[in-house]
C-alpha positions as CSV (number, residue, x, y, z in Angstrom):
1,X,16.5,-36.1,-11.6
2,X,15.7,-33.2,-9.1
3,X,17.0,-34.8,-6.0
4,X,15.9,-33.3,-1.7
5,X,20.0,-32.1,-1.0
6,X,21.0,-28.8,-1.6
7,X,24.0,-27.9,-3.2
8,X,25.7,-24.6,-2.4
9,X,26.7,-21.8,-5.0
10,X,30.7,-22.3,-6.8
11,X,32.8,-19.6,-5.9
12,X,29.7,-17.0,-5.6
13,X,32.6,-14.5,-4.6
14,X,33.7,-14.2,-8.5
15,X,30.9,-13.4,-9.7
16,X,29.1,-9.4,-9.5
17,X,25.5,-10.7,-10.3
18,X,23.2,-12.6,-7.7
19,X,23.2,-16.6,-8.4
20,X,19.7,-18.0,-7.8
21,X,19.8,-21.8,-7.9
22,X,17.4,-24.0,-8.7
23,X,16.6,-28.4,-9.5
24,X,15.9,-29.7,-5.9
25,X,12.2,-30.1,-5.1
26,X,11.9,-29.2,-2.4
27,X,13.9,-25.7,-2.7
28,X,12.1,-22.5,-4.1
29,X,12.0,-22.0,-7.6
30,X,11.5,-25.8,-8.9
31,X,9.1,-24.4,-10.9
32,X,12.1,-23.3,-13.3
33,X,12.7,-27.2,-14.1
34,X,11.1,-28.9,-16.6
35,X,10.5,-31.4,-14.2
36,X,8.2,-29.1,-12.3
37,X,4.3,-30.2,-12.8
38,X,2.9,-27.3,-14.9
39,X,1.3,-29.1,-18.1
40,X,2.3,-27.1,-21.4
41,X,-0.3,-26.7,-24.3
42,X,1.8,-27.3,-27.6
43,X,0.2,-27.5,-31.2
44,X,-3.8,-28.3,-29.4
45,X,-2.3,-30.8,-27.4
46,X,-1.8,-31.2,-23.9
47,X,1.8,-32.3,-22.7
48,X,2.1,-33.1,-18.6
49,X,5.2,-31.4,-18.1
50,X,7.6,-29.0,-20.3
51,X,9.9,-32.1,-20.2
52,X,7.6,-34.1,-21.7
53,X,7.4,-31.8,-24.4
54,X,11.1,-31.5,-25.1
55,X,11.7,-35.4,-25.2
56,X,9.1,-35.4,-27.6
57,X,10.7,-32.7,-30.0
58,X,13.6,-35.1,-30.4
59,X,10.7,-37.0,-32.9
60,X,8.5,-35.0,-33.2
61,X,9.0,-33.8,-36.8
62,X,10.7,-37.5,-37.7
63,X,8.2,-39.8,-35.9
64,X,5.5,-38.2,-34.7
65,X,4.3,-41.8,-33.6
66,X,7.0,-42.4,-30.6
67,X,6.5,-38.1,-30.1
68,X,3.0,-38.6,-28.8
69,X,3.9,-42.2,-26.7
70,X,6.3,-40.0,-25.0
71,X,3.7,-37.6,-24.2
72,X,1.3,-40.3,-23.7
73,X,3.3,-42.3,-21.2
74,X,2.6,-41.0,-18.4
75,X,2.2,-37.8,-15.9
76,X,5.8,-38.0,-14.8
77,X,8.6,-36.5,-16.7
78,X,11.1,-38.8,-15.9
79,X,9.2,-41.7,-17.7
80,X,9.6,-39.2,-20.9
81,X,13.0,-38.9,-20.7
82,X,13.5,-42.4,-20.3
83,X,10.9,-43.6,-23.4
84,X,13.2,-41.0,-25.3
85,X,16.4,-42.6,-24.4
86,X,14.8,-45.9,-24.8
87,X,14.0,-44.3,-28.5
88,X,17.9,-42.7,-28.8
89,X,18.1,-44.5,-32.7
90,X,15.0,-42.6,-33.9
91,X,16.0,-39.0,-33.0
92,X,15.9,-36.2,-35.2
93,X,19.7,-36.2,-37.1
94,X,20.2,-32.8,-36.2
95,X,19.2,-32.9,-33.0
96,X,22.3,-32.1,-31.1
97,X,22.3,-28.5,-33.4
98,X,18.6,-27.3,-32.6
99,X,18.0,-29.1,-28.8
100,X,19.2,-25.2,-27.7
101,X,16.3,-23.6,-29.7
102,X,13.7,-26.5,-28.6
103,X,14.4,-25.9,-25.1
104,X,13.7,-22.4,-25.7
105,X,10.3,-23.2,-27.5
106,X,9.5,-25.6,-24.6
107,X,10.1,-23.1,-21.6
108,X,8.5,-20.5,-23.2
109,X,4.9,-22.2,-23.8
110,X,5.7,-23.2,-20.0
111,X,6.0,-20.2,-18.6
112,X,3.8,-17.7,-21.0
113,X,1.0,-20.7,-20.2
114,X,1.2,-20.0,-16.1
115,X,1.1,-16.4,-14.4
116,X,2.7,-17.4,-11.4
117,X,5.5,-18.8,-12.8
118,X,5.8,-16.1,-15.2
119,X,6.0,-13.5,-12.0
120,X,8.3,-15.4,-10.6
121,X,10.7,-15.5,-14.0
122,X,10.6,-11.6,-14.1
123,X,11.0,-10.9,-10.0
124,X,14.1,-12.8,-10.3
125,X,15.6,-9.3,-11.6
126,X,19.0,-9.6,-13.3
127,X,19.9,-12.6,-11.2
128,X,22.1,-15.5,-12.5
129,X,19.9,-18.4,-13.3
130,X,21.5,-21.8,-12.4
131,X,20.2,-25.1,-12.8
132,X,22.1,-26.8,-10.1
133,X,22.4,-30.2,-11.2
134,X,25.5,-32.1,-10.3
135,X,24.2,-34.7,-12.9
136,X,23.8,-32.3,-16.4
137,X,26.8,-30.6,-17.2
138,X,25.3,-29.2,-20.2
139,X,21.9,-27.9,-18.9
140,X,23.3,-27.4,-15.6
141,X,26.3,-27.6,-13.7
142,X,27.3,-30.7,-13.5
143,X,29.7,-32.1,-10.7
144,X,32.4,-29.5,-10.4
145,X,30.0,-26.6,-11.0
146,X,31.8,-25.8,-14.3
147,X,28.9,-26.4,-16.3
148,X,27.7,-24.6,-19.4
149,X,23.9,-24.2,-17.7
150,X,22.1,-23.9,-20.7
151,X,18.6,-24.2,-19.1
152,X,19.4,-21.6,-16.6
153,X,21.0,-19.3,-19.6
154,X,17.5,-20.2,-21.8
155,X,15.6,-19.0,-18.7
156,X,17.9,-15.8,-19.0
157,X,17.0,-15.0,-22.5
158,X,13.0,-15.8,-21.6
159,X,13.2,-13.3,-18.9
160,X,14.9,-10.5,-21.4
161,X,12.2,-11.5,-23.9
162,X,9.0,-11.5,-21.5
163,X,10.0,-8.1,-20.4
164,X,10.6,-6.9,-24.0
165,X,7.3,-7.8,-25.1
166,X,5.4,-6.4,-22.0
167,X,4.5,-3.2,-20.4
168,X,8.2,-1.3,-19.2
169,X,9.0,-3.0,-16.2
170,X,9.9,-1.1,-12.7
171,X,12.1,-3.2,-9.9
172,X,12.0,-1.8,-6.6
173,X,12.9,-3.5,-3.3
174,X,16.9,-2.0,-2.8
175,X,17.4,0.8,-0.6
176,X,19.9,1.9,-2.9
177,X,17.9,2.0,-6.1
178,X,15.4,4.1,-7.2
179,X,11.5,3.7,-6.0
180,X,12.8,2.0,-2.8
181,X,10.1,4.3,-1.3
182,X,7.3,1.9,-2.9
183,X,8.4,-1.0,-0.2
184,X,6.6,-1.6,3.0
185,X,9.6,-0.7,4.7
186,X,10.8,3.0,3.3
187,X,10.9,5.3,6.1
188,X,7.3,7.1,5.4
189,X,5.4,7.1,8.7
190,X,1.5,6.4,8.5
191,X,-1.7,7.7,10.6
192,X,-3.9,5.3,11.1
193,X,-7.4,5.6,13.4
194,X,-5.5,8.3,15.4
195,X,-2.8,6.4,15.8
196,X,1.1,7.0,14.0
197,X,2.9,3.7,12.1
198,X,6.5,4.7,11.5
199,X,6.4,2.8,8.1
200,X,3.9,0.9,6.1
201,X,5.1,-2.3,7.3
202,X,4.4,-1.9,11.1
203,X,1.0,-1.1,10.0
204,X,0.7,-4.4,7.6
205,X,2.3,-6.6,10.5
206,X,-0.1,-4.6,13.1
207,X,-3.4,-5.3,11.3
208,X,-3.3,-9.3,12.0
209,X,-4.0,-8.2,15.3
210,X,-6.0,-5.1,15.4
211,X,-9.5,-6.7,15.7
212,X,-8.4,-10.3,17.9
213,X,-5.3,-8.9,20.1
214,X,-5.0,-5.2,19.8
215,X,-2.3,-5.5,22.9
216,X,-0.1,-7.1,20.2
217,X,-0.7,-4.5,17.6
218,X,0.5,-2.2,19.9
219,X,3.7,-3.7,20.9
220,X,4.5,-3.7,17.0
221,X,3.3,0.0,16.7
222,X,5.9,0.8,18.8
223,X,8.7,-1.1,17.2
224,X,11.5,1.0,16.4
225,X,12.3,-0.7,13.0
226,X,10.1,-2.2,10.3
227,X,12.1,-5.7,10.6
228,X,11.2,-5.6,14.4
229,X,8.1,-5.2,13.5
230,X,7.4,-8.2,11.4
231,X,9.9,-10.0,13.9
232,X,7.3,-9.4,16.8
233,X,4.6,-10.6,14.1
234,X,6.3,-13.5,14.3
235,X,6.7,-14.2,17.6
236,X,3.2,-13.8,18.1
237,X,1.9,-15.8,14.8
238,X,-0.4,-17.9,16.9
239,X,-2.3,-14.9,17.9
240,X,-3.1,-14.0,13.7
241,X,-6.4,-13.3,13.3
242,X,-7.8,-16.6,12.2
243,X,-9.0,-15.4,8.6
244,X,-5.7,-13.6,7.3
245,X,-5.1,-15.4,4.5
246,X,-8.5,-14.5,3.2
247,X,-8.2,-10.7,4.0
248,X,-4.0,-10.1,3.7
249,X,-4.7,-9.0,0.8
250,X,-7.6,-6.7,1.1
251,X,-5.4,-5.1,4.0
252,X,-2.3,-4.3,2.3
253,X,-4.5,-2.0,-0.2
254,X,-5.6,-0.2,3.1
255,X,-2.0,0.7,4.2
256,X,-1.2,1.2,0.6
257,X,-3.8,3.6,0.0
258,X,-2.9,5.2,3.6
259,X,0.6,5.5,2.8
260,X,1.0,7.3,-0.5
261,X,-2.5,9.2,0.1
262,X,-0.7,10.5,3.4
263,X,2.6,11.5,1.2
264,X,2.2,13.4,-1.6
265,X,5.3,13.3,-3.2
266,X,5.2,8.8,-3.1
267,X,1.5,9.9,-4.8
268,X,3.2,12.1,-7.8
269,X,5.7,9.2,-7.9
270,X,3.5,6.4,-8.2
271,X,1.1,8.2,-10.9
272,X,4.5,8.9,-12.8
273,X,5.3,5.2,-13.4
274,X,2.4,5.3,-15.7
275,X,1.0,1.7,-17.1
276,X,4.6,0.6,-16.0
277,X,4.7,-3.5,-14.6
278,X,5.8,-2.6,-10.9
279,X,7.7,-5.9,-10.0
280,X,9.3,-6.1,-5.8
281,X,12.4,-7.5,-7.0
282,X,13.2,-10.1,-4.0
283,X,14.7,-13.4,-4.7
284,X,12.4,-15.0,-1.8
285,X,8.9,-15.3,-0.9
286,X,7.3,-11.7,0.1
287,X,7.4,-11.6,3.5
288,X,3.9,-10.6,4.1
289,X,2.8,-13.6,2.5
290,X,4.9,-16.1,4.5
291,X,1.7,-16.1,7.5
């Protein structure tokens, strides 16, 4: 059961691809558990969590009877995996051969039935997925981080899939990889009302204060890099314009459009990604959605 301590990543040195872990609930990403409360539609019914909805496979085909008490039971998912257990005579007797490809049917309804968890699932890039359970050594990876991670190699094969089946997909957010020029903090200076940003990003972090505490907006003008310039934000976040949240958005078209209107050659760029999915490929939260 997803637990509140973290756990670090094994040996993250021997490995060449980013680990993201995820199982505690309070971490980011618990939405990658099937504990996570995201109900899953499956065959015109409604199951609470994706959890509940691989318990109930284990009968679902044999008795469909104890399949919908365990969706029935109750809104938490660990009362469905314990009215499975509790049911561990009646499973399915090849169970232990297709619980691989249930999981897979489970997590995909999850995650093709909610947006945000399906951006999430593709901006994770080509990270590792790792359930970091010290409890499953099967789906996760168990006590000595040995594991065989199954759900977090499921969520690997979901993510290859969803991009498959969609428009191409473009990552950007690396300095070293191609389009890094389509981040907030690409060295592309903006005019604005008379006024020079030296990237994208002071002008984001500068309009929270523009209209309330233009002193402030200044001092981040000014800032030499883009991270100084969210890092004076910061320091000032009591001083946001009281309404960001409902205008962020609205404002980060404005120094969008300003940016590759004012630089041709991002323009010709952009237009040349065609109906591509453009994805920021960070393993955190945006930063210009943190306040």
């Amino acid at each position: 059961m997803p637990s509140n301590s973290p756990r670090t990543s094994p040996h993250p040195a021997a490995h060449r691809r980013p680990k993201l872990l995820f199982y505690h609930v309070h971490d980011p990403h618990y939405g990658f558990t099937n504990f996570s409360a995201h109900p899953v539609q499956y065959k015109g019914k409604r199951y609470p969590t994706s959890e509940h909805l691989f318990q109930a496979f284990k009968f679902l085909d044999t008795r469909p009877d104890i399949a919908e008490k365990i969706r029935k039971t109750s809104e938490f998912p660990r009362d469905a995996f314990n009215e499975a257990r509790n049911q561990q005579a009646h499973v399915r007797p090849d169970w232990k051969d297709v619980k691989i490809a249930m999981m897979d049917i489970a997590i995909e309804h999850k995650f093709t039935q909610h947006n945000d968890l399906k951006e999430e699932l593709l901006m994770s890039a080509d990270a590792e997925l790792v359930e970091d359970s010290a409890e499953d050594a099967f789906w996760g990876i168990g006590k000595d981080g040995k594991g065989r991670n199954e759900l977090g190699k499921a969520l690997e094969r979901l993510r290859t899939k969803l991009r498959s089946a969609q428009r191409p997909v473009i990552l950007f957010y690396e300095q070293r990889n191609p389009y890094y020029s389509f981040t907030n903090l690409s060295p592309h200076a903006v005019a604005f009302n008379g006024e020079m940003y030296p990237t994208s990003e002071h002008l984001f972090q500068a309009f929270k204060f523009l209209e309330c505490h233009p002193d402030v907006a200044q001092k981040i003008r000014l800032c030499k890099k883009p991270s100084d310039a969210w890092a004076e934000a910061a320091r000032h976040k009591t001083k946001i314009r009281a309404d960001w949240h409902g205008v962020h958005v609205e404002k980060m078209d404005i120094v969008l459009w300003q940016k590759f209107n004012q630089h041709p050659q991002l323009k010709e760029e952009l237009l040349a990604t065609g109906d591509a999915d453009l994805v920021e490929a960070r393993l955190r939260a945006p930063s210009w959605r943190r306040f």
